[in-house]
PDB file with one MODEL, atoms N, CA, C and O in Angstrom:
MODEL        1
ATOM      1  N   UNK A   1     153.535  -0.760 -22.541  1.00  0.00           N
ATOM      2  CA  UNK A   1     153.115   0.490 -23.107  1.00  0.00           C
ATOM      3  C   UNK A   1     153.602   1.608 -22.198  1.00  0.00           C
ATOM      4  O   UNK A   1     153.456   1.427 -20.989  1.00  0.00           O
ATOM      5  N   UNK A   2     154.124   2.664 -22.590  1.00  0.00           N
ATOM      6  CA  UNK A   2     154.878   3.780 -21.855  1.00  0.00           C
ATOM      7  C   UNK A   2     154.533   4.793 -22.890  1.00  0.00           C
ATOM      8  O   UNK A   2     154.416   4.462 -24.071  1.00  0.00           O
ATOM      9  N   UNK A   3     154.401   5.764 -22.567  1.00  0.00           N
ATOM     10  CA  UNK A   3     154.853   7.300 -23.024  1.00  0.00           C
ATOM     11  C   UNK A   3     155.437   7.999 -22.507  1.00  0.00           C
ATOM     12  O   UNK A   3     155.365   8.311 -21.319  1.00  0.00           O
ATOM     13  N   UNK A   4     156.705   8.692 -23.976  1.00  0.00           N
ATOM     14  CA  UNK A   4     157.592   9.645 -23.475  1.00  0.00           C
ATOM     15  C   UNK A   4     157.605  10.745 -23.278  1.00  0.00           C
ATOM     16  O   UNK A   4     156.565  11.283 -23.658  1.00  0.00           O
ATOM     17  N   UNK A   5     158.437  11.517 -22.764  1.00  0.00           N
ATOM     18  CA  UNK A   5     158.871  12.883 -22.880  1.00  0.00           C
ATOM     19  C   UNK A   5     159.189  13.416 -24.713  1.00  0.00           C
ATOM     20  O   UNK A   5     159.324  14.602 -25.014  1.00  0.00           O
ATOM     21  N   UNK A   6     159.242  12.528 -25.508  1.00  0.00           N
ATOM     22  CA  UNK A   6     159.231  12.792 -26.898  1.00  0.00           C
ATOM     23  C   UNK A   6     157.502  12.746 -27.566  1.00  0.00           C
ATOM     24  O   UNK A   6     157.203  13.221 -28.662  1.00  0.00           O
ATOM     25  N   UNK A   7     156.530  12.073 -26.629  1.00  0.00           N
ATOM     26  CA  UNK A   7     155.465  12.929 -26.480  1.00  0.00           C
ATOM     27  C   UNK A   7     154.603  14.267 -26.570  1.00  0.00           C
ATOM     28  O   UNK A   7     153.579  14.565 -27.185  1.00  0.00           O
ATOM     29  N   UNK A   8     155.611  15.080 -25.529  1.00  0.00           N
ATOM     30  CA  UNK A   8     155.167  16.088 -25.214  1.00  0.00           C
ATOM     31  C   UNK A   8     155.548  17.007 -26.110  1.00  0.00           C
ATOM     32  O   UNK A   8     156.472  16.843 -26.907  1.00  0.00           O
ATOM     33  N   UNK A   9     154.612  18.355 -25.982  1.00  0.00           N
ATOM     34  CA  UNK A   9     153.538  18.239 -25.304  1.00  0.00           C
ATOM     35  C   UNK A   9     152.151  18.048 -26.277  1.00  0.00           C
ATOM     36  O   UNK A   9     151.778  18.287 -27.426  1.00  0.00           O
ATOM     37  N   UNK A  10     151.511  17.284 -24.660  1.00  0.00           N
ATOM     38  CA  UNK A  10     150.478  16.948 -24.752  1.00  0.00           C
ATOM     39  C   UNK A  10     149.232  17.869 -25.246  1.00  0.00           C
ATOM     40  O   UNK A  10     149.061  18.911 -24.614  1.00  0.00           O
ATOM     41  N   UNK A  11     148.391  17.594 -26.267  1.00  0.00           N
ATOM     42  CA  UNK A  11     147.675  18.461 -27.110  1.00  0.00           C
ATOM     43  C   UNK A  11     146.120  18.443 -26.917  1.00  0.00           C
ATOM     44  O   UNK A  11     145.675  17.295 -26.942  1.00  0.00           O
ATOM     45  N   UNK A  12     145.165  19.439 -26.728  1.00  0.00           N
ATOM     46  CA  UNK A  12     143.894  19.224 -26.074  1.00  0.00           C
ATOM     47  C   UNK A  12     143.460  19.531 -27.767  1.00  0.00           C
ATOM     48  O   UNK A  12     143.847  20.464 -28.470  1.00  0.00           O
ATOM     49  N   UNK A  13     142.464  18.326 -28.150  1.00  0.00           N
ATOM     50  CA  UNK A  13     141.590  19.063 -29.458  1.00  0.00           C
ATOM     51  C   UNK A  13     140.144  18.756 -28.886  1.00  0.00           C
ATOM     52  O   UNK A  13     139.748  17.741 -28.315  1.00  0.00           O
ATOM     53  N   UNK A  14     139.354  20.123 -29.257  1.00  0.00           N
ATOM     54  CA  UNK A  14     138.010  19.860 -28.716  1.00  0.00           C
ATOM     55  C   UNK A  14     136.954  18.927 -29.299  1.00  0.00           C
ATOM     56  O   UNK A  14     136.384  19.549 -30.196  1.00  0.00           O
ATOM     57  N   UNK A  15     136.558  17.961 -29.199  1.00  0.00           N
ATOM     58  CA  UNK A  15     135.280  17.277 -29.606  1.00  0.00           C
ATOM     59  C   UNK A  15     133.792  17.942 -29.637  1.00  0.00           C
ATOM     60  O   UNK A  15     132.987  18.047 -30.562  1.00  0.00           O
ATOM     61  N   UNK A  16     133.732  18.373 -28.194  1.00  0.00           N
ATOM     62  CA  UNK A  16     132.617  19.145 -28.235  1.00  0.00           C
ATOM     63  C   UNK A  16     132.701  20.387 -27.175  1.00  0.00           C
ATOM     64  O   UNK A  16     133.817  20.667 -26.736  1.00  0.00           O
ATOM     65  N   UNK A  17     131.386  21.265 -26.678  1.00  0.00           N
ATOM     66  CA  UNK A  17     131.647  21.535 -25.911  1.00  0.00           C
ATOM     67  C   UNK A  17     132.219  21.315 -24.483  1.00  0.00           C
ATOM     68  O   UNK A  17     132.848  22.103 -23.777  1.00  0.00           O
ATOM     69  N   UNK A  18     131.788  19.886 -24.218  1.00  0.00           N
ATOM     70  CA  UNK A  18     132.208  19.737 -22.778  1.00  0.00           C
ATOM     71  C   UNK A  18     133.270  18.248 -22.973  1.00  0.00           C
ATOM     72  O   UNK A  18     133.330  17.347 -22.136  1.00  0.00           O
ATOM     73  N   UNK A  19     134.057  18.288 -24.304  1.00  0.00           N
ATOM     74  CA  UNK A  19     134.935  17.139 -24.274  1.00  0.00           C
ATOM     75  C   UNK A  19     136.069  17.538 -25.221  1.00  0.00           C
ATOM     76  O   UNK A  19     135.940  17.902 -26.389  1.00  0.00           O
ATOM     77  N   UNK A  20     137.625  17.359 -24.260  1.00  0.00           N
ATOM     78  CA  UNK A  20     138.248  17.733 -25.300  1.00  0.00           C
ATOM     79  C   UNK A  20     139.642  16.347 -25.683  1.00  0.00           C
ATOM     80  O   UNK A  20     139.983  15.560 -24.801  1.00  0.00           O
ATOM     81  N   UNK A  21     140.020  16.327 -26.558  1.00  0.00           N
ATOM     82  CA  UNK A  21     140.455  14.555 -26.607  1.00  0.00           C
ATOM     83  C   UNK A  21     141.981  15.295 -26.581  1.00  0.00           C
ATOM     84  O   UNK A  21     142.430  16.205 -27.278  1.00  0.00           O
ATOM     85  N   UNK A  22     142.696  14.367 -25.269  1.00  0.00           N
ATOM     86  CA  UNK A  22     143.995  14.337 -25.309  1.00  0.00           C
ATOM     87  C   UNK A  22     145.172  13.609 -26.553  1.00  0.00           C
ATOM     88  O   UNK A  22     145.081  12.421 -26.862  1.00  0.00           O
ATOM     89  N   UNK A  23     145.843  14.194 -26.936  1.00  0.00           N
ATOM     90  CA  UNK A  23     146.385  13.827 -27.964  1.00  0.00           C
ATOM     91  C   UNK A  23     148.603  13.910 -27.261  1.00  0.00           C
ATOM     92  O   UNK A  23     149.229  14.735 -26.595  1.00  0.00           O
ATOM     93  N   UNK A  24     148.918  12.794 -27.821  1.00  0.00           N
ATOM     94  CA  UNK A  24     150.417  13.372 -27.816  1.00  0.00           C
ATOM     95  C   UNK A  24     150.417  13.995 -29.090  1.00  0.00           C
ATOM     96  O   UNK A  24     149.514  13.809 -29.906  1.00  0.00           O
ATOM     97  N   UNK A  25     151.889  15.097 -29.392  1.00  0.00           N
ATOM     98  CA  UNK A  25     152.269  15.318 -30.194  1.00  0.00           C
ATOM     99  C   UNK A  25     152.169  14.693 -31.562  1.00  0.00           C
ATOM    100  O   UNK A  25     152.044  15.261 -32.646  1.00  0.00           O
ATOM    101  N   UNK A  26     152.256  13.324 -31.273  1.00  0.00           N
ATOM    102  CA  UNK A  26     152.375  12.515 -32.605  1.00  0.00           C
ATOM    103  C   UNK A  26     151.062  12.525 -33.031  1.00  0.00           C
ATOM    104  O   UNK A  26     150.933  12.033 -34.152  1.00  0.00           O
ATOM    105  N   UNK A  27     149.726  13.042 -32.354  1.00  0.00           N
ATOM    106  CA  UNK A  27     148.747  12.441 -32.868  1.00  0.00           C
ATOM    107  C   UNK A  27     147.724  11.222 -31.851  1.00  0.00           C
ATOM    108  O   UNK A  27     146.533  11.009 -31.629  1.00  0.00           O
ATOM    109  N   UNK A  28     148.939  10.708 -31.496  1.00  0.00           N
ATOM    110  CA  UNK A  28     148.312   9.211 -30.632  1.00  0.00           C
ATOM    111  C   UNK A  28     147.046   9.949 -29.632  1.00  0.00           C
ATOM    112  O   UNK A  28     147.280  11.090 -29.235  1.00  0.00           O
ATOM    113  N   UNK A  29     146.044   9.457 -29.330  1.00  0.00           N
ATOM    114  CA  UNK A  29     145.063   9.746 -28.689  1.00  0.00           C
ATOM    115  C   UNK A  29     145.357   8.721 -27.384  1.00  0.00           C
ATOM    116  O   UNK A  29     145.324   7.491 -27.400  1.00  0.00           O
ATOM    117  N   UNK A  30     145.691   9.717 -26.115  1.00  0.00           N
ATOM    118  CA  UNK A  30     146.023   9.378 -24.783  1.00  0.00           C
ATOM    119  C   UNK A  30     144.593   9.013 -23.772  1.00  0.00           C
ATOM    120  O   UNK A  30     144.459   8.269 -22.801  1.00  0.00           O
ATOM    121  N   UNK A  31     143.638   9.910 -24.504  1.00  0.00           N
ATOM    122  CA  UNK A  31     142.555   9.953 -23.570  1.00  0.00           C
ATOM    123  C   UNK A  31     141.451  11.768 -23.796  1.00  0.00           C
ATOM    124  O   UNK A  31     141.515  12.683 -24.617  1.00  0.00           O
ATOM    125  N   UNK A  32     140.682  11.531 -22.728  1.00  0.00           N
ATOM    126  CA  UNK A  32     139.141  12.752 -22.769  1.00  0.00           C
ATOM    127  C   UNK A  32     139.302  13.213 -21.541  1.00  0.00           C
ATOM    128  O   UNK A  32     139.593  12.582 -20.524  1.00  0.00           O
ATOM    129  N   UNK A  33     139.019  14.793 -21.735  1.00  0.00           N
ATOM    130  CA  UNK A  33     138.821  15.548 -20.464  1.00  0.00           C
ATOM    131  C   UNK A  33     137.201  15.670 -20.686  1.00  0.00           C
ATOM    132  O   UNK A  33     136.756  15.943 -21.801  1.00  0.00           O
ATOM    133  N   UNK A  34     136.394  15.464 -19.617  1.00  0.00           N
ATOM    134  CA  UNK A  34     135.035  15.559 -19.932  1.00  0.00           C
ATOM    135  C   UNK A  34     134.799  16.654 -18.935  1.00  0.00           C
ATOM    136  O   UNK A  34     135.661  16.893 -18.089  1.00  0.00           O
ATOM    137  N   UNK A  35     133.643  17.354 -18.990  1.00  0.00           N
ATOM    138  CA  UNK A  35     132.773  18.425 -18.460  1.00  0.00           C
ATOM    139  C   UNK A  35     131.774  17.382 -17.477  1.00  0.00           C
ATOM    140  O   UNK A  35     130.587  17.247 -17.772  1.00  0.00           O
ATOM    141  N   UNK A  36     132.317  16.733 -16.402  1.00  0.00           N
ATOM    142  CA  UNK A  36     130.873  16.336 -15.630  1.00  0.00           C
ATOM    143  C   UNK A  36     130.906  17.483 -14.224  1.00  0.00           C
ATOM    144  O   UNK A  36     131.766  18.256 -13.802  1.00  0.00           O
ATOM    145  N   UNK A  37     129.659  17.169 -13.833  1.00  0.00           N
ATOM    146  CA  UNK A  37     129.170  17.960 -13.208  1.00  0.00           C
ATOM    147  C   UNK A  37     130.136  18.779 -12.542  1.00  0.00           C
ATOM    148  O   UNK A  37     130.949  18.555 -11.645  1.00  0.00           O
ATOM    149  N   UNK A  38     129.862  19.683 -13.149  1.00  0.00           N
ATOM    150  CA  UNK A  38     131.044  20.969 -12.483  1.00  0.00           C
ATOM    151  C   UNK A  38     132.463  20.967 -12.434  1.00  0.00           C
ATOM    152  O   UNK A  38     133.103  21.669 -11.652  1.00  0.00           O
ATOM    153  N   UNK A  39     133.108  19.958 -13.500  1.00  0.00           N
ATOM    154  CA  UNK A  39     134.277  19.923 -13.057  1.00  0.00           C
ATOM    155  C   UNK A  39     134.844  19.113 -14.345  1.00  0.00           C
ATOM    156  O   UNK A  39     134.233  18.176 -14.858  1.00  0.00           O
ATOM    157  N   UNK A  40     136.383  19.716 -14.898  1.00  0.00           N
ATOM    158  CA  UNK A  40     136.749  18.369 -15.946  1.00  0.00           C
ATOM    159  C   UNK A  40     137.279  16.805 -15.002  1.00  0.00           C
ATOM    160  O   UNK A  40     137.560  16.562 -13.829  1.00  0.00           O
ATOM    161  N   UNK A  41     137.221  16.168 -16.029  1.00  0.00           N
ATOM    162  CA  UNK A  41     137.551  14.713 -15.517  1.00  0.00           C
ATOM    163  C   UNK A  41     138.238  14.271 -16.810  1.00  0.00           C
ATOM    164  O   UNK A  41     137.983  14.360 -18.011  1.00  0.00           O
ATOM    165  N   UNK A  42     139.445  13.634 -15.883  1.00  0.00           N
ATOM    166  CA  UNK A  42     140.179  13.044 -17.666  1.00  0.00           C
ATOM    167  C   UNK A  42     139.583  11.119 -17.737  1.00  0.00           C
ATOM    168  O   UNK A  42     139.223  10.319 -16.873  1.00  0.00           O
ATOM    169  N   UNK A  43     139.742  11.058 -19.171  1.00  0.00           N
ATOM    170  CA  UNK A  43     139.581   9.585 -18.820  1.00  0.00           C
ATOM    171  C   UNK A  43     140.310   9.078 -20.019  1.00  0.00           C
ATOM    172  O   UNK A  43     140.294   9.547 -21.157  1.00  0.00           O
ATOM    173  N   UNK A  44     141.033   7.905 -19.506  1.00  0.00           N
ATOM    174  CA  UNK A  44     141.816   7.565 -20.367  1.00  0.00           C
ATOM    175  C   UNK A  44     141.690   7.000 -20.917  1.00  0.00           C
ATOM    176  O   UNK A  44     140.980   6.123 -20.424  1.00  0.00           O
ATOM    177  N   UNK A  45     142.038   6.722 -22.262  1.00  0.00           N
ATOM    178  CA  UNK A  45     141.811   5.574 -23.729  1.00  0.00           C
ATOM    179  C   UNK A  45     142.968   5.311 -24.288  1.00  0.00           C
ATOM    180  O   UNK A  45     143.883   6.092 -24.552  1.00  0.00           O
ATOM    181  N   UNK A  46     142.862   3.760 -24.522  1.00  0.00           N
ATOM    182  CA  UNK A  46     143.995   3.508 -25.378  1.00  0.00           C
ATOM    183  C   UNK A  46     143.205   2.162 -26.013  1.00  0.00           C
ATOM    184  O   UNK A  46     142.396   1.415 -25.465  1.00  0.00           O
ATOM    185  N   UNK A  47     143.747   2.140 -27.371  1.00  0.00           N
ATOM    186  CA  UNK A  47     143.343   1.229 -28.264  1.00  0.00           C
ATOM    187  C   UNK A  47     144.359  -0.723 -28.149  1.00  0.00           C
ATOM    188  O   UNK A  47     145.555  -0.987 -28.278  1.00  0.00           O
ATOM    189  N   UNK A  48     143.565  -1.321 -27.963  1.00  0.00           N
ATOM    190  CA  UNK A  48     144.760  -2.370 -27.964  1.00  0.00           C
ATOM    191  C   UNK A  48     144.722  -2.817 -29.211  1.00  0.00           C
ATOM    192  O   UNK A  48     144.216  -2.262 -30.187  1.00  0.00           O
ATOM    193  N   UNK A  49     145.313  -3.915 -29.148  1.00  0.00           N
ATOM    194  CA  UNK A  49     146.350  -4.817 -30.402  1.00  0.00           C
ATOM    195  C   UNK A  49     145.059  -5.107 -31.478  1.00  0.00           C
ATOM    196  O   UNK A  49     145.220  -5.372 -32.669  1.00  0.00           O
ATOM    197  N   UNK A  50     143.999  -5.019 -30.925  1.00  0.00           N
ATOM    198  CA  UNK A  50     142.642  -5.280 -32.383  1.00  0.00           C
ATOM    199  C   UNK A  50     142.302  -3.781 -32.710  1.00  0.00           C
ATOM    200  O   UNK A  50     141.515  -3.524 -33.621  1.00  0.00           O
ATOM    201  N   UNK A  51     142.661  -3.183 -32.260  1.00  0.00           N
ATOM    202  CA  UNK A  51     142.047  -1.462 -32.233  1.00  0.00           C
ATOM    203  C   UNK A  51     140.999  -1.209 -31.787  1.00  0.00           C
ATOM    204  O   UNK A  51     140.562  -0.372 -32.577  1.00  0.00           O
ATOM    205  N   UNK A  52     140.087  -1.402 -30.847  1.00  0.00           N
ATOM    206  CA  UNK A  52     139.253  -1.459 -30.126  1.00  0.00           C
ATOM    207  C   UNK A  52     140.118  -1.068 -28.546  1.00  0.00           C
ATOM    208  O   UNK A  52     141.057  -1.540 -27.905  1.00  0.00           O
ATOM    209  N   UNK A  53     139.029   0.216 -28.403  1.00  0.00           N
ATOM    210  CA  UNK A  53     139.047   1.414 -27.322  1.00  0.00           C
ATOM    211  C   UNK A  53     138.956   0.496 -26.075  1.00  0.00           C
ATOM    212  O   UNK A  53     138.130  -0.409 -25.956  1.00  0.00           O
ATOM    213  N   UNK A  54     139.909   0.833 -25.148  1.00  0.00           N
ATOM    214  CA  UNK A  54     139.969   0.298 -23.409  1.00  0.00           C
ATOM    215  C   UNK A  54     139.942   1.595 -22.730  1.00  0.00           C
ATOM    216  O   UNK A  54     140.764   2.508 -22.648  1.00  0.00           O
ATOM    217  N   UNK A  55     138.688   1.402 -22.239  1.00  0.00           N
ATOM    218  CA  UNK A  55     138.363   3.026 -21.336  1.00  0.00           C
ATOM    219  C   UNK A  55     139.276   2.876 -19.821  1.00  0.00           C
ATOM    220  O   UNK A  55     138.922   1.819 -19.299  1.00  0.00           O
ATOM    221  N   UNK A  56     139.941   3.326 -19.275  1.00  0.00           N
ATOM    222  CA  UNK A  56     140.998   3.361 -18.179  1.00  0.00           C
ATOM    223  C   UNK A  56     142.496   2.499 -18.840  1.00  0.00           C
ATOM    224  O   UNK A  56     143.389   2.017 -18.142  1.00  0.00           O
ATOM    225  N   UNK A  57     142.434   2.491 -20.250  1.00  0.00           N
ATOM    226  CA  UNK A  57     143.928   1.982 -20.076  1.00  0.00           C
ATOM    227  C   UNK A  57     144.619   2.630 -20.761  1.00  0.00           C
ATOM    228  O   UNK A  57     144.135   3.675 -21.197  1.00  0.00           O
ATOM    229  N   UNK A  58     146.114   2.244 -21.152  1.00  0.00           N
ATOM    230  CA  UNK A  58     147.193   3.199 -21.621  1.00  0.00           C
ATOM    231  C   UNK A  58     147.601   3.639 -20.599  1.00  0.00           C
ATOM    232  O   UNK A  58     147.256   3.599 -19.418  1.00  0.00           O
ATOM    233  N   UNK A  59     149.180   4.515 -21.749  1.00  0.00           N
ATOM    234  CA  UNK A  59     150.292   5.165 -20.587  1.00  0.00           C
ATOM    235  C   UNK A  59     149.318   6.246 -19.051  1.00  0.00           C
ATOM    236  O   UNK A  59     149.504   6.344 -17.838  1.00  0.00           O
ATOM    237  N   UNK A  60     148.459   6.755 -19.895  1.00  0.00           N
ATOM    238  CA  UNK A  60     147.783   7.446 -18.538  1.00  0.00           C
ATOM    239  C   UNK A  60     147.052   7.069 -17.838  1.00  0.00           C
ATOM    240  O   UNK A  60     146.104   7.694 -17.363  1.00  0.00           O
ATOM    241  N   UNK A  61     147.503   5.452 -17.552  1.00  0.00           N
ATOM    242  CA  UNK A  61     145.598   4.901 -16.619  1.00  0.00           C
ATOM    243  C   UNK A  61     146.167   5.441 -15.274  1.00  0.00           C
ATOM    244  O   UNK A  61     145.584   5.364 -14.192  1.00  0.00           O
ATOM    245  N   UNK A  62     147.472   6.039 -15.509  1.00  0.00           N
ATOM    246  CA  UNK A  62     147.691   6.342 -13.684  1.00  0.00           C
ATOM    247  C   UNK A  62     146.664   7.902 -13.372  1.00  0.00           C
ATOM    248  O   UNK A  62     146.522   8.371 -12.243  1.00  0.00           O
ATOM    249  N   UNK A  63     146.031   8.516 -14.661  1.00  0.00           N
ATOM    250  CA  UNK A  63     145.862  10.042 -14.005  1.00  0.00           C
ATOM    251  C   UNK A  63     144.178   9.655 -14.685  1.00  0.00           C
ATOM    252  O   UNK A  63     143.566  10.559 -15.254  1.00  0.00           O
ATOM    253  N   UNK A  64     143.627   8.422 -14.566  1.00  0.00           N
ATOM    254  CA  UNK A  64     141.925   7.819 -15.001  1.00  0.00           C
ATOM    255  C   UNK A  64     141.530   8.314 -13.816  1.00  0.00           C
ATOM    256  O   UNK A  64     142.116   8.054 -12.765  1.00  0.00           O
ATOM    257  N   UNK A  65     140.177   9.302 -13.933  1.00  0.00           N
ATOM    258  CA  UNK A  65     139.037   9.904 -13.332  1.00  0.00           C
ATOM    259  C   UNK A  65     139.938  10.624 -12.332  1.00  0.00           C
ATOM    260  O   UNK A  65     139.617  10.556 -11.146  1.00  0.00           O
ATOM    261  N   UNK A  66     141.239  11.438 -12.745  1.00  0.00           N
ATOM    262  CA  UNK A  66     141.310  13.188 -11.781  1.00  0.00           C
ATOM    263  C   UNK A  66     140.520  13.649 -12.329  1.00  0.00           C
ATOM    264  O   UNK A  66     140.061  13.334 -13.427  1.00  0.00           O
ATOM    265  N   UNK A  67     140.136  14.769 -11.394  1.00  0.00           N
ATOM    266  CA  UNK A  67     139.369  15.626 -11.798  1.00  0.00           C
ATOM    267  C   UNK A  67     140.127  16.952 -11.088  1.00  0.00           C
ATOM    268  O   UNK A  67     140.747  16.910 -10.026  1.00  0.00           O
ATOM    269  N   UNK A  68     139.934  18.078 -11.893  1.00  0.00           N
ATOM    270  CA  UNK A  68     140.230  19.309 -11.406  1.00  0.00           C
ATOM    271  C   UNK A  68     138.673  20.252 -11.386  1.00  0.00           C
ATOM    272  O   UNK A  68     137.728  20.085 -12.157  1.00  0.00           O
ATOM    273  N   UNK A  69     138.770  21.223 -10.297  1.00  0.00           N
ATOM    274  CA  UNK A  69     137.607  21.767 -10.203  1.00  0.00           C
ATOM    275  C   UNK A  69     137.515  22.959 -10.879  1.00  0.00           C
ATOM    276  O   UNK A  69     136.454  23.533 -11.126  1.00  0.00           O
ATOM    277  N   UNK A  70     138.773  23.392 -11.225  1.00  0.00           N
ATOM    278  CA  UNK A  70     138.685  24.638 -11.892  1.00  0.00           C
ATOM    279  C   UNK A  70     138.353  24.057 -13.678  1.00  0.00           C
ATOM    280  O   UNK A  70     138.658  22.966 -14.160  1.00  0.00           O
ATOM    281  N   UNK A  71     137.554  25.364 -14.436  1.00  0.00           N
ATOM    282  CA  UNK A  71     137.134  25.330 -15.220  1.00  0.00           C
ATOM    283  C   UNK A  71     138.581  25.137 -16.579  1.00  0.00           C
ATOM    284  O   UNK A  71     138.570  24.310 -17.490  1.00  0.00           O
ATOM    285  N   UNK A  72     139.703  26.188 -16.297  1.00  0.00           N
ATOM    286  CA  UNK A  72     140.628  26.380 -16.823  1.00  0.00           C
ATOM    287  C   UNK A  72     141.627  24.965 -17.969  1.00  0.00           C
ATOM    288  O   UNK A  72     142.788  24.781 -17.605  1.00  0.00           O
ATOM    289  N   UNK A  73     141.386  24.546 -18.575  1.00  0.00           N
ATOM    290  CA  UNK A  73     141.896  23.878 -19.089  1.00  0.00           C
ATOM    291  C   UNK A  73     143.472  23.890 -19.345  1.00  0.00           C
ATOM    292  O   UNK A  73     143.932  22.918 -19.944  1.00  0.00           O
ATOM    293  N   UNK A  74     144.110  24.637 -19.050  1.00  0.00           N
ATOM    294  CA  UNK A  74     145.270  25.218 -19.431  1.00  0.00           C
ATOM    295  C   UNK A  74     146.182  24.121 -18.154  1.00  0.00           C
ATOM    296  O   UNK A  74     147.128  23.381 -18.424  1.00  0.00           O
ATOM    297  N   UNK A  75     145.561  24.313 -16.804  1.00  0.00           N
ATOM    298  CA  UNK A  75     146.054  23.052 -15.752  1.00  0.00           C
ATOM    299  C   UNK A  75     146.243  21.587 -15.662  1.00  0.00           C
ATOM    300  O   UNK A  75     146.756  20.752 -14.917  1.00  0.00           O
ATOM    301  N   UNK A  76     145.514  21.676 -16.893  1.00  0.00           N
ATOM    302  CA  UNK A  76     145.575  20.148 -17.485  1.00  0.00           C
ATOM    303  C   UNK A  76     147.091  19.788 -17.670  1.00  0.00           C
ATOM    304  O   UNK A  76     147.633  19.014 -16.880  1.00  0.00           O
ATOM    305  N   UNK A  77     147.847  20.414 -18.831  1.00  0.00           N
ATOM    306  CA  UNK A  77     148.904  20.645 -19.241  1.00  0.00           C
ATOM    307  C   UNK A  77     150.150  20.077 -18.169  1.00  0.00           C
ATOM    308  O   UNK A  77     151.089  19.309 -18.376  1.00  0.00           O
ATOM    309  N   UNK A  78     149.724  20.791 -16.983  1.00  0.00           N
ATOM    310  CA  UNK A  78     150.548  19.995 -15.740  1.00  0.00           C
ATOM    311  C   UNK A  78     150.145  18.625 -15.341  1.00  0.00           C
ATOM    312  O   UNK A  78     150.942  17.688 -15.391  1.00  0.00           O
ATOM    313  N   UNK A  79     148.869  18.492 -14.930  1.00  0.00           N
ATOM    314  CA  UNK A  79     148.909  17.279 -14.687  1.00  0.00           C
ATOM    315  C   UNK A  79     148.812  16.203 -15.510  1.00  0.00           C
ATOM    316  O   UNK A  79     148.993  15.140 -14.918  1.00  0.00           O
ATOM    317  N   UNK A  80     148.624  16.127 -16.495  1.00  0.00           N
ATOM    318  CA  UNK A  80     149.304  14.839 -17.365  1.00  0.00           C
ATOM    319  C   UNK A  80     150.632  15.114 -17.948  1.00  0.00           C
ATOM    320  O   UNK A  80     151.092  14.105 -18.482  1.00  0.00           O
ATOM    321  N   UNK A  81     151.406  16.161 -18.023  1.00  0.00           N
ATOM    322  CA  UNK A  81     152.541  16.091 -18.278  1.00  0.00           C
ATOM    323  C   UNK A  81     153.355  15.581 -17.159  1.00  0.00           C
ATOM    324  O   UNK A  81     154.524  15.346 -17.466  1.00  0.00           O
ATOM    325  N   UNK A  82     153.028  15.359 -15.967  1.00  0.00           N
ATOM    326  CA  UNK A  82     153.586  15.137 -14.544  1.00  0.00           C
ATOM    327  C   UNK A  82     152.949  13.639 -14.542  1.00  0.00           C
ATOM    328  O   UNK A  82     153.335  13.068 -13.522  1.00  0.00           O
ATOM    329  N   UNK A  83     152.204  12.902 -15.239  1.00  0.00           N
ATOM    330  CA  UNK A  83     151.526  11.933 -15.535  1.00  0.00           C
ATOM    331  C   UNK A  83     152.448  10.819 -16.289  1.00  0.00           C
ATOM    332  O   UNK A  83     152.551   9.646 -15.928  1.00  0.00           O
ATOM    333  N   UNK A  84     153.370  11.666 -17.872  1.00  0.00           N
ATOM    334  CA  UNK A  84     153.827  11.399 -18.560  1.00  0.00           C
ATOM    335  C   UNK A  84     155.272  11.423 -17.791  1.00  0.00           C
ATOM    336  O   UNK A  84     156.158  10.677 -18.208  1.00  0.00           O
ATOM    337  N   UNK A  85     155.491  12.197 -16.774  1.00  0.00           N
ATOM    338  CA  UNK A  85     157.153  12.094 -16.337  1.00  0.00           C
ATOM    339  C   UNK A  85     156.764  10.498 -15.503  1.00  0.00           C
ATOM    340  O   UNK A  85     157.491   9.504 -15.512  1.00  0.00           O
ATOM    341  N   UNK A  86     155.465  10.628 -14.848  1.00  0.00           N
ATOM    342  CA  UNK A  86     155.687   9.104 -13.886  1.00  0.00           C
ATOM    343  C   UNK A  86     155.924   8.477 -14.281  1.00  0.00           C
ATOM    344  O   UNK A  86     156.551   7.669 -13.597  1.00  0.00           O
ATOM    345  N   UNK A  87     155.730   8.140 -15.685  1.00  0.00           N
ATOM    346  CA  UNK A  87     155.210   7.047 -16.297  1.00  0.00           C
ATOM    347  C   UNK A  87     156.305   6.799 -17.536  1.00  0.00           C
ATOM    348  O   UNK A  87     156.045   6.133 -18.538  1.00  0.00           O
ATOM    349  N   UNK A  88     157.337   7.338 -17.323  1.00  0.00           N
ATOM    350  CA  UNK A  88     158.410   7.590 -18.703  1.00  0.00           C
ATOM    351  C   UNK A  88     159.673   6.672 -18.370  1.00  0.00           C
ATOM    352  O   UNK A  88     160.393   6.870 -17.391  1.00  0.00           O
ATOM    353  N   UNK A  89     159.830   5.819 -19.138  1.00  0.00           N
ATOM    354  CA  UNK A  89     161.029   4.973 -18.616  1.00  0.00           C
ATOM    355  C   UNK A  89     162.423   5.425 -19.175  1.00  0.00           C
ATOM    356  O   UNK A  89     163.420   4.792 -18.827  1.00  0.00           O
ATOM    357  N   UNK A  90     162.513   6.279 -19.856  1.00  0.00           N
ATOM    358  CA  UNK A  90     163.443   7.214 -20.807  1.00  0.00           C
ATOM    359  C   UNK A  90     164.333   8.797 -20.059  1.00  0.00           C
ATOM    360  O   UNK A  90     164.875   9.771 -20.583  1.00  0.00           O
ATOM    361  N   UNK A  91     164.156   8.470 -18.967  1.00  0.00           N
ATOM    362  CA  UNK A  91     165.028   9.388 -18.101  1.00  0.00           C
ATOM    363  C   UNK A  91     164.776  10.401 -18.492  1.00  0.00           C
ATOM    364  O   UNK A  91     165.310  11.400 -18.011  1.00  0.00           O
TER     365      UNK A  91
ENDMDL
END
């Protein structure tokens, strides 16, 4: 499992107030930025081969529980897109 740079970019849709679900472009659901205490935290999801949710897996289990302290969501954008270059076998 890999994700590309034909991915990007990566799309925040809000769930709730304090959760917003990472999406690639296509739709595919990468993972959740959550609101815990004082700070977002991403966490990653990916569905395997029965479709049933694996909390830390998928292309982003490398960026499971960063957290940034700033409120700004917009910083996100970098670090899983810098997530998606680690992790891209597609040059």
């Amino acid at each position: 499992m890999s994700v590309s740079r034909a991915d990007l970019p990566l799309q925040l849709h809000p769930v709730s107030a304090g959760v917003q679900q990472v999406r690639s472009v296509h739709g595919e659901v990468f993972g959740q930025i959550k609101w815990i205490d004082g700070r977002w935290k991403f966490k990653a999801l990916w569905r395997d081969a029965e479709g049933d949710w694996v909390p830390g897996g998928g292309p982003l289990t490398t960026c499971h529980n960063t957290t940034l302290d700033s409120a700004c969501l917009a910083q996100w954008q970098l670090v899983l897109t810098k997530g998606v270059n680690d992790s891209s076998t597609d040059g």
